[in-house]
C-alpha positions as a Markdown table, in Angstrom:
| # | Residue | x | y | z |
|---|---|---|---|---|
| 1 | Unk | 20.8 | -16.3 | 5.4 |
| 2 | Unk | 21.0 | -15.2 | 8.9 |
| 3 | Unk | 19.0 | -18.2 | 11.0 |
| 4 | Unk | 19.2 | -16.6 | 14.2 |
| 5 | Unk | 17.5 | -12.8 | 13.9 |
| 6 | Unk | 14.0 | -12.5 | 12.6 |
| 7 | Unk | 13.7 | -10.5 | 8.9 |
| 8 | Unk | 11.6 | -8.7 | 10.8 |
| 9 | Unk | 15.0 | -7.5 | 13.1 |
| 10 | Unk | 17.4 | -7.0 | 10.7 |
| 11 | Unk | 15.2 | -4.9 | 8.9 |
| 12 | Unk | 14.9 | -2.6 | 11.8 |
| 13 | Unk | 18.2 | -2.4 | 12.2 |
| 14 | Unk | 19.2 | -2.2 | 8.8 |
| 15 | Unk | 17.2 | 1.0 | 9.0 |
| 16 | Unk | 18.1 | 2.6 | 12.1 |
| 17 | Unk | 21.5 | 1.8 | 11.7 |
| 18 | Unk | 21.4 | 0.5 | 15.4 |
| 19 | Unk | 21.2 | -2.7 | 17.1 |
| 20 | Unk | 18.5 | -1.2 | 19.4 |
| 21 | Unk | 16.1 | -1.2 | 16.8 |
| 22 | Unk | 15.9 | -5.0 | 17.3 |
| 23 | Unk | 12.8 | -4.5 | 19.4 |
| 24 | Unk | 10.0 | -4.4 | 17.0 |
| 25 | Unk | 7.6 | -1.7 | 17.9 |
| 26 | Unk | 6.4 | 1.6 | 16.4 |
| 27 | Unk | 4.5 | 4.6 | 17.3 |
| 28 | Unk | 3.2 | 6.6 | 14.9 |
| 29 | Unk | -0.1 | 8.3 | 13.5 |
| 30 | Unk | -0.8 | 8.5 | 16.9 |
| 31 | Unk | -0.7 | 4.8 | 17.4 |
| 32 | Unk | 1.3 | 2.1 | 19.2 |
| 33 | Unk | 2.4 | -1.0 | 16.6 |
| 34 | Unk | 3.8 | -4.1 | 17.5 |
| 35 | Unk | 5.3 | -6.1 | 14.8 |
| 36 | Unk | 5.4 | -9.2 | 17.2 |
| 37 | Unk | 2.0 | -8.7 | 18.4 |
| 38 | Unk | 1.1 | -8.5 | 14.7 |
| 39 | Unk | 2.1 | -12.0 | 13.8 |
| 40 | Unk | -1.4 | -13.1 | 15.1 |
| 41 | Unk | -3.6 | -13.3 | 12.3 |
| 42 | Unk | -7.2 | -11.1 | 13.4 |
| 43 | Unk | -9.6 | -13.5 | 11.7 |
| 44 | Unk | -13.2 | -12.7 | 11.1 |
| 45 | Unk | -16.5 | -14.7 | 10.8 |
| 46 | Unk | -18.1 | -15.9 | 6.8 |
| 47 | Unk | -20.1 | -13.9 | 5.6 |
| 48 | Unk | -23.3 | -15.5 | 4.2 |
| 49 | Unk | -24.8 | -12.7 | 1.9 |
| 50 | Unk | -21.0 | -12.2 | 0.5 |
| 51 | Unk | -21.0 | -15.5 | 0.1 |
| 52 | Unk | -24.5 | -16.0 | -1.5 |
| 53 | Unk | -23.4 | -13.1 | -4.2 |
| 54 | Unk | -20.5 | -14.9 | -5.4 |
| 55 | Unk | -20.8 | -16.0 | -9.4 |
| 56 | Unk | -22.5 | -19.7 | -9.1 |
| 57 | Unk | -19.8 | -21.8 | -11.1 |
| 58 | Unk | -17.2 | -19.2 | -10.5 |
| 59 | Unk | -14.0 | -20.9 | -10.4 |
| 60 | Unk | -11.0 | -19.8 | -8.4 |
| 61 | Unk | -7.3 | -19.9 | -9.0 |
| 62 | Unk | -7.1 | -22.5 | -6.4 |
| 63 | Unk | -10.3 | -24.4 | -5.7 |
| 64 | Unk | -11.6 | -23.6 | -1.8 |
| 65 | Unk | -9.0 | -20.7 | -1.6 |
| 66 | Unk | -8.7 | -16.9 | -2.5 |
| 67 | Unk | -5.7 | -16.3 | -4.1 |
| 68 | Unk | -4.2 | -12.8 | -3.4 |
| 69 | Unk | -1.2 | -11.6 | -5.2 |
| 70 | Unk | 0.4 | -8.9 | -2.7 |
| 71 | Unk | 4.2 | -7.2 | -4.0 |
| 72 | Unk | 6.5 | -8.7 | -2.2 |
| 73 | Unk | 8.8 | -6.1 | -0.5 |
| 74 | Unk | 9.5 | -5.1 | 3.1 |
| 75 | Unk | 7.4 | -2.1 | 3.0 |
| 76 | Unk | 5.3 | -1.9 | 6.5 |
| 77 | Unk | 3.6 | -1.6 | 7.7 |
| 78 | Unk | 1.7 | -2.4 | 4.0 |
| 79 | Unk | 3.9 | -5.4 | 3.8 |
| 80 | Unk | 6.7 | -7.4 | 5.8 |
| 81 | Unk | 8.8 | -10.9 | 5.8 |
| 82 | Unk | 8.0 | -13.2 | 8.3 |
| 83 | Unk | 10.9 | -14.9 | 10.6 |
| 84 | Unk | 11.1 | -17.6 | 7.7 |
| 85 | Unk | 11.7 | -14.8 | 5.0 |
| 86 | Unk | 8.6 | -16.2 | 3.1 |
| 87 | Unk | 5.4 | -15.5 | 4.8 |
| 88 | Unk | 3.7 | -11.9 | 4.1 |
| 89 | Unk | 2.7 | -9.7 | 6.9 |
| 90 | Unk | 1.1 | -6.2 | 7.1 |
| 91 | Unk | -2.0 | -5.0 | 6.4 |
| 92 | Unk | -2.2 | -5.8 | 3.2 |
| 93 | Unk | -2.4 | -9.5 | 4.2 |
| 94 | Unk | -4.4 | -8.5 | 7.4 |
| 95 | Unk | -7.4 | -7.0 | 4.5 |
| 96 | Unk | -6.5 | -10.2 | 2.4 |
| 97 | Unk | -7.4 | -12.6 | 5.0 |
| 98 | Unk | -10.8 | -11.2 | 6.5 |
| 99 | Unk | -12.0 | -11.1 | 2.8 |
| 100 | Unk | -10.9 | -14.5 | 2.4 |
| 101 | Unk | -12.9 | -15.5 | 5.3 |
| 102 | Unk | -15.8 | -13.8 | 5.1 |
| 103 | Unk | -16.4 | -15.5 | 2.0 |
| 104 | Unk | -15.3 | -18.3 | 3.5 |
| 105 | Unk | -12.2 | -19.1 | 1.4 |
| 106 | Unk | -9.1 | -20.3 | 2.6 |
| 107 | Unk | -6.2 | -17.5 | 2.0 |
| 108 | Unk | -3.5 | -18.0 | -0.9 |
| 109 | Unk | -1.5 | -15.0 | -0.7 |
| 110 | Unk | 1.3 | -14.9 | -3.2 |
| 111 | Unk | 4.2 | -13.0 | -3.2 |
| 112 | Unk | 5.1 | -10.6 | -5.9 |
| 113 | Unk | 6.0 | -7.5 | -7.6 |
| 114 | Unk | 4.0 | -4.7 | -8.4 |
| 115 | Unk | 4.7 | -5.2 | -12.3 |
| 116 | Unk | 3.1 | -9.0 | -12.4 |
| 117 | Unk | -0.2 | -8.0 | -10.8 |
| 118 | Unk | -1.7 | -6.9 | -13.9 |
| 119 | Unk | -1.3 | -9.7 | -15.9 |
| 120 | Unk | -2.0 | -12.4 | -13.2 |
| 121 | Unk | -5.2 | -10.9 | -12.1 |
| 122 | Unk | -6.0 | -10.1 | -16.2 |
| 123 | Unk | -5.5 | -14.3 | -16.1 |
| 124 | Unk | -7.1 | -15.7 | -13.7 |
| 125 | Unk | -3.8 | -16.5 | -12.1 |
| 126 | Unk | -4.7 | -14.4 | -8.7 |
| 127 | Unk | -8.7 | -13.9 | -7.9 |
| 128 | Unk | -7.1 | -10.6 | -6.9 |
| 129 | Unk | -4.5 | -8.3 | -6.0 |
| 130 | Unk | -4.6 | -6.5 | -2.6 |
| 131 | Unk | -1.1 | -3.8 | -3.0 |
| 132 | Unk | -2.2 | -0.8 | -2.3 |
| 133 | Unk | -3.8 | -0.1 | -5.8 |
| 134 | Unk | -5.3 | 3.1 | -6.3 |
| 135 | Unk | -8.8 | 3.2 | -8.5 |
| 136 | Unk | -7.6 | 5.4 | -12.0 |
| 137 | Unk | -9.6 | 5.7 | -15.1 |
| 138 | Unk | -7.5 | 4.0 | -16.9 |
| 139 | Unk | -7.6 | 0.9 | -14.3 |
| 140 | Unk | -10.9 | 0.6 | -14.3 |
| 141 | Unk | -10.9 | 0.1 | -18.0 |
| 142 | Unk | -9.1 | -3.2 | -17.1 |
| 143 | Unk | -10.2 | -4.4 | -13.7 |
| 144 | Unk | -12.9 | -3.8 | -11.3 |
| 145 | Unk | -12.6 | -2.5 | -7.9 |
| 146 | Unk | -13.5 | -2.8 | -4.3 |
| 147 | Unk | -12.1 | 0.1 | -1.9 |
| 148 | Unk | -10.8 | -0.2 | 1.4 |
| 149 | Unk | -8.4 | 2.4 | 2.3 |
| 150 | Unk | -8.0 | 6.0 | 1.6 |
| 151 | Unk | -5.0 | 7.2 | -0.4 |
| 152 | Unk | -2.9 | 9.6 | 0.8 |
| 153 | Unk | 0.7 | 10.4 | -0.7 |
| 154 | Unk | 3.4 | 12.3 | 1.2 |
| 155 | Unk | 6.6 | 14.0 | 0.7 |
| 156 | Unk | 9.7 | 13.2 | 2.8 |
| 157 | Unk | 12.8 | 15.1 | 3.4 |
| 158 | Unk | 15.6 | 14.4 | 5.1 |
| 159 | Unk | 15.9 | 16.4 | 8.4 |
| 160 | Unk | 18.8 | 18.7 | 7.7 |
| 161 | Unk | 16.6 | 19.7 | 3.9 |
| 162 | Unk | 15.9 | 23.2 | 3.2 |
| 163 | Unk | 13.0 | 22.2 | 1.7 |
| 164 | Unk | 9.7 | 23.3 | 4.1 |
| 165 | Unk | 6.8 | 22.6 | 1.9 |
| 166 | Unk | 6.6 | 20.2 | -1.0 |
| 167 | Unk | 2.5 | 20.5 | -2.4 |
| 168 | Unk | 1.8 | 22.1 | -5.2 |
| 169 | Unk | 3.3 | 21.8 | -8.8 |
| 170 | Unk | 5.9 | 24.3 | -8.8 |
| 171 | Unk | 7.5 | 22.6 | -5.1 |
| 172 | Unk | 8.6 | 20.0 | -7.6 |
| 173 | Unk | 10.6 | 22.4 | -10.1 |
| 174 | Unk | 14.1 | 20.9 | -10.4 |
| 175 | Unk | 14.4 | 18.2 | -8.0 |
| 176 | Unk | 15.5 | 14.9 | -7.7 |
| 177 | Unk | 12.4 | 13.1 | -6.7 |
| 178 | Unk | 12.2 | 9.1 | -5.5 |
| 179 | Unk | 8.9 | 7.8 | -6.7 |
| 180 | Unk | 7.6 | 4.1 | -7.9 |
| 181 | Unk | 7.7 | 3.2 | -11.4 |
| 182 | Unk | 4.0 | 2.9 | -12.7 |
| 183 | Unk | 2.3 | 4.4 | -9.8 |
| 184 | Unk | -0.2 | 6.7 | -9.2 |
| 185 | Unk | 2.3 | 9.0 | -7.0 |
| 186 | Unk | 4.4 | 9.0 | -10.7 |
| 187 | Unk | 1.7 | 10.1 | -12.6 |
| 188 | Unk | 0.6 | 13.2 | -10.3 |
| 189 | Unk | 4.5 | 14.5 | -10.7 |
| 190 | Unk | 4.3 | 13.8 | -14.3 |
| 191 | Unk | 1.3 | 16.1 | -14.4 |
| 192 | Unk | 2.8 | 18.4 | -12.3 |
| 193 | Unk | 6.3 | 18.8 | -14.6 |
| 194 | Unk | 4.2 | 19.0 | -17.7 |
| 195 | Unk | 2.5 | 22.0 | -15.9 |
| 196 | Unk | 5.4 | 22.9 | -14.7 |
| 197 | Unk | 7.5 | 22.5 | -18.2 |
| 198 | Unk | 4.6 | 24.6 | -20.3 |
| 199 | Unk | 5.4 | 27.8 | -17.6 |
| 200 | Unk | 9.3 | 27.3 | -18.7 |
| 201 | Unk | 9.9 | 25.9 | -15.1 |
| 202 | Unk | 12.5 | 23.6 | -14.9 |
| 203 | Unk | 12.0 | 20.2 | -15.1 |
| 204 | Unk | 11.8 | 17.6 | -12.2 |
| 205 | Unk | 14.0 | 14.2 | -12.2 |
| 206 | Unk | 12.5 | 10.9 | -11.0 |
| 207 | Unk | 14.8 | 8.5 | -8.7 |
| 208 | Unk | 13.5 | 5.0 | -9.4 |
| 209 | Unk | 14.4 | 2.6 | -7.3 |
| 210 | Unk | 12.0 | -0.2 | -5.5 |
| 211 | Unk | 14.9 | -0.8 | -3.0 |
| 212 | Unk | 14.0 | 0.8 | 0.7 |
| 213 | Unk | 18.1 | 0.9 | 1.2 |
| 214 | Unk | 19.4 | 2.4 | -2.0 |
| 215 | Unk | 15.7 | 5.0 | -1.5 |
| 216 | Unk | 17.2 | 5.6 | 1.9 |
| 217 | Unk | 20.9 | 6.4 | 0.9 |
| 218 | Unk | 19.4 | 8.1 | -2.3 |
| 219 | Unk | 18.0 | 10.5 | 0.3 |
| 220 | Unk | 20.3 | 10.7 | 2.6 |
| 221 | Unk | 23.4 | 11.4 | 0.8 |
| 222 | Unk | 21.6 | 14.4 | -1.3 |
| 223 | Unk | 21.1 | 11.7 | -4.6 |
| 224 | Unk | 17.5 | 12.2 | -4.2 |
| 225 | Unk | 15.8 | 15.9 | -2.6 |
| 226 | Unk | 12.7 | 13.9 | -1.7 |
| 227 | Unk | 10.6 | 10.6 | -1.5 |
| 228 | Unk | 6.7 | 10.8 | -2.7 |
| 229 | Unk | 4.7 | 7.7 | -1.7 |
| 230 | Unk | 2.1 | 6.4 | 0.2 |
| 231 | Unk | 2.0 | 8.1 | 3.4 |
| 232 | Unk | 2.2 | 5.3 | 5.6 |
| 233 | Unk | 5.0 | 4.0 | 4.4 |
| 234 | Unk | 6.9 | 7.2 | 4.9 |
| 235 | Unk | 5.1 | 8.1 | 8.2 |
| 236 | Unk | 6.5 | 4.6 | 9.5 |
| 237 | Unk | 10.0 | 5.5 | 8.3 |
| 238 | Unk | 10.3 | 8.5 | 10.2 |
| 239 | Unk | 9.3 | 7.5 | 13.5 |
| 240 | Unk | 11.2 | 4.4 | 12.8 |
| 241 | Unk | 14.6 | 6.3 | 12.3 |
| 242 | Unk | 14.0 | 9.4 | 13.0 |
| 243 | Unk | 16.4 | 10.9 | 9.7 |
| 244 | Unk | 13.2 | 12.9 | 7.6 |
| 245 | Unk | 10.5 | 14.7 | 8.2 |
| 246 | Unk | 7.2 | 15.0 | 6.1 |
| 247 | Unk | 7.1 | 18.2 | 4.2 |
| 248 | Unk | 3.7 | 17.6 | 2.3 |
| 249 | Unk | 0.6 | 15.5 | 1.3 |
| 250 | Unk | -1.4 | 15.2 | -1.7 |
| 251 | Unk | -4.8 | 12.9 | -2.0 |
| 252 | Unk | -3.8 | 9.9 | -4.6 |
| 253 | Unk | -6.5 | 11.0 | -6.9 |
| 254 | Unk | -5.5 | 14.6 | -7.4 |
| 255 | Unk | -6.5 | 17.2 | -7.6 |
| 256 | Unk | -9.5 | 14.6 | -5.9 |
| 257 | Unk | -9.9 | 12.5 | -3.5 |
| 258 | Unk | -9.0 | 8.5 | -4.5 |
| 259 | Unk | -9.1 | 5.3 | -2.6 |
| 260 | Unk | -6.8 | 1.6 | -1.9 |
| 261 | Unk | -9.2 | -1.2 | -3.6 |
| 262 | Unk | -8.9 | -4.9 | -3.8 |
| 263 | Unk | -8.0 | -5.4 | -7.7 |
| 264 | Unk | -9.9 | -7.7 | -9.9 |
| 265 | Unk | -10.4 | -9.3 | -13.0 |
| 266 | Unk | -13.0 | -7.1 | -14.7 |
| 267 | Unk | -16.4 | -8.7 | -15.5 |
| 268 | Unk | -15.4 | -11.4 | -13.3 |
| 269 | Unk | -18.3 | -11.1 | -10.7 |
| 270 | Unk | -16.0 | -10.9 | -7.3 |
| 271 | Unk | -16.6 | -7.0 | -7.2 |
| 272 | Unk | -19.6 | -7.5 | -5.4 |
| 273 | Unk | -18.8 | -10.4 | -3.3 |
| 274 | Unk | -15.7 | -8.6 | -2.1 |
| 275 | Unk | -17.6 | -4.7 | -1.4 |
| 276 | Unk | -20.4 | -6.8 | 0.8 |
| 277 | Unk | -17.4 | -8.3 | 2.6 |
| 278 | Unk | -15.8 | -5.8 | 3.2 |
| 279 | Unk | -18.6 | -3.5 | 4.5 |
| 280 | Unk | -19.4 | -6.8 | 6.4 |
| 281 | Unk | -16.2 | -6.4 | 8.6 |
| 282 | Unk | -16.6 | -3.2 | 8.8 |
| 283 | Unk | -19.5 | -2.7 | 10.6 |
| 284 | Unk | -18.3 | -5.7 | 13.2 |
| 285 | Unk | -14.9 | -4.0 | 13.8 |
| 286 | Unk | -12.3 | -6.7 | 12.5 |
| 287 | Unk | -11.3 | -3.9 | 9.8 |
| 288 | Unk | -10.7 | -1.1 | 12.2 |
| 289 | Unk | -8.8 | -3.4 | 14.0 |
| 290 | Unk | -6.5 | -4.3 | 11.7 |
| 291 | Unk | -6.0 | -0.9 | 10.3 |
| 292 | Unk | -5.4 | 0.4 | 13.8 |
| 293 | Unk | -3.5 | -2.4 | 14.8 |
| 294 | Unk | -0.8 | -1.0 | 11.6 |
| 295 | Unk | -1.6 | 2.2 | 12.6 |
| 296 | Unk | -3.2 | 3.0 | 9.4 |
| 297 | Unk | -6.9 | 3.7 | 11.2 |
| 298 | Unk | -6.1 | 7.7 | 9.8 |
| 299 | Unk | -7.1 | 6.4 | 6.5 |
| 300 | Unk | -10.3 | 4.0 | 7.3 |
| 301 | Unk | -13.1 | 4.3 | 4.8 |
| 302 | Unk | -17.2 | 4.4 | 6.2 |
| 303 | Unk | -18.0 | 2.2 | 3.1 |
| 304 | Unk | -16.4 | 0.1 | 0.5 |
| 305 | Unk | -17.8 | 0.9 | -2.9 |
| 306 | Unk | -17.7 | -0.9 | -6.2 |
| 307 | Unk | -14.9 | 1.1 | -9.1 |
| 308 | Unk | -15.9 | 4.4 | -7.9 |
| 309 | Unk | -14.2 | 7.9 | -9.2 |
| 310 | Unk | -10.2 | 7.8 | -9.2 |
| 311 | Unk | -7.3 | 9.6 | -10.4 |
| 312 | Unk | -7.8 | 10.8 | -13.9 |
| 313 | Unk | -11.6 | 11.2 | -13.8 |
């Protein structure tokens, strides 16, 4: 382990491919981001009607604490390591922690992957999962919802691509395309190559990988045409290195809009408890400040609601 450069650093760099990149600052979505600066938690106040709403009885994965499973990958500005390689930043974290608070909880955010959330929130192991998980039908058959983002998917290219426009079904038609296991961004290309398949078009290939290097050499060296994901991720690639170049965007419910939601057991009670929090620091600014402050304030919500439509409804 290197004990004298931050994660945080060497990440930079790692993407850059330049020692410059050590200074940890972004701009993007028209907005300045300081990783540094971002190590200061933005706390927020309790919230007594959240609070009054919980489930009397209701007990938590850790008593006095909310415990927050959040996939643990260096994925910013959604999530980043700490200095100590153990400690969670990003927004993610950032939403985790003023819901924690408002309801006056402690925060317990653990570290995982996308594929354990299910289960450990199914369990009781996490009261939650905060990933950027998009409301689907088939979700909600499971868990309960609480939104707090908008979701918006992009395509990235590589500068030097032909490829201009990436947006509709028949964009996809024979390409190599890097996209999450399991997600919602997966599901929209499977839809779009069944389409695609029935009009004798040729079929698409997904590139799997969960590793930002091997998606970055995927793309670069022509292994991979294009990345599909959640825009902010991408967004904060580009600006970061300056190697691709967004080519389209599609809303994460298409062919509707969708919406980010804190994830929860379902029939648990916390749906409630969580929406009123969440309005609750929206209305006194501590969640436009911590979108902004990740440059994410492009995809703010006016109002948090409770399993509303998704992808597939």
């Amino acid at each position: 382990m290197q004990n004298k450069k931050t994660v945080v650093a060497l990440l930079l760099i790692a993407l850059s491919g330049s020692t410059a990149a050590a200074e940890t600052d972004v701009a993007y979505n028209g907005q300045h981001v300081s990783l540094e600066a971002n190590k200061t938690p933005v706390n927020t106040a309790r919230n007594p009607q959240a609070v009054a709403s919980l489930p009397q009885g209701f007990h938590f994965a850790v008593p006095g604490s909310f415990t927050v499973a959040v996939a643990a990958q260096n994925s910013p500005p959604l999530t980043v390591f700490a200095d100590d390689n153990k400690t969670l930043l990003g927004s993610e974290v950032d939403i985790a922690r003023l819901v924690a608070e408002s309801l006056g909880l402690r925060l317990n955010v653990v570290p995982t992957s996308w594929e354990d959330w299910p289960l450990g929130v199914a369990s009781g192991k996490y009261d939650a999962a905060i990933t950027n998980i998009t409301v689907t039908k088939d979700r909600k058959e499971k868990f309960d919802f609480a939104t707090y983002r908008k979701d918006s998917l992009g395509f990235y290219v590589k500068n030097s691509s032909p490829i201009k426009s990436l947006s509709k079904a028949e964009d996809i038609a024979g390409l190599r395309i890097i996209v999450g296991s399991g997600t919602n961004q997966e599901a929209i290309l499977l839809a779009w190559d069944k389409e695609n398949q029935s009009k004798g078009l040729k079929p698409f290939t997904p590139v799997y990988s969960k590793d930002d290097a091997a998606q970055t050499l995927a793309l670069q060296s022509g292994r991979a045409d294009a990345y599909f994901g959640p825009n902010v991720i991408g967004a904060w690639k580009a600006a970061l290195k300056g190697q691709t170049r967004l080519v389209g965007s599609v809303d994460g419910g298409w062919p509707k809009a969708a919406h980010i939601a804190v994830t929860l057991k379902k029939g648990s009670g916390l749906a409630e408890p969580v929406s009123i929090a969440l309005n609750g620091v929206i209305a006194n600014g501590d969640y436009l400040k911590v979108l902004n402050r990740w440059g994410e304030g492009v995809e703010r919500i006016e109002r948090s609601e409770i399993n509303p439509p998704g992808l597939g409804d």
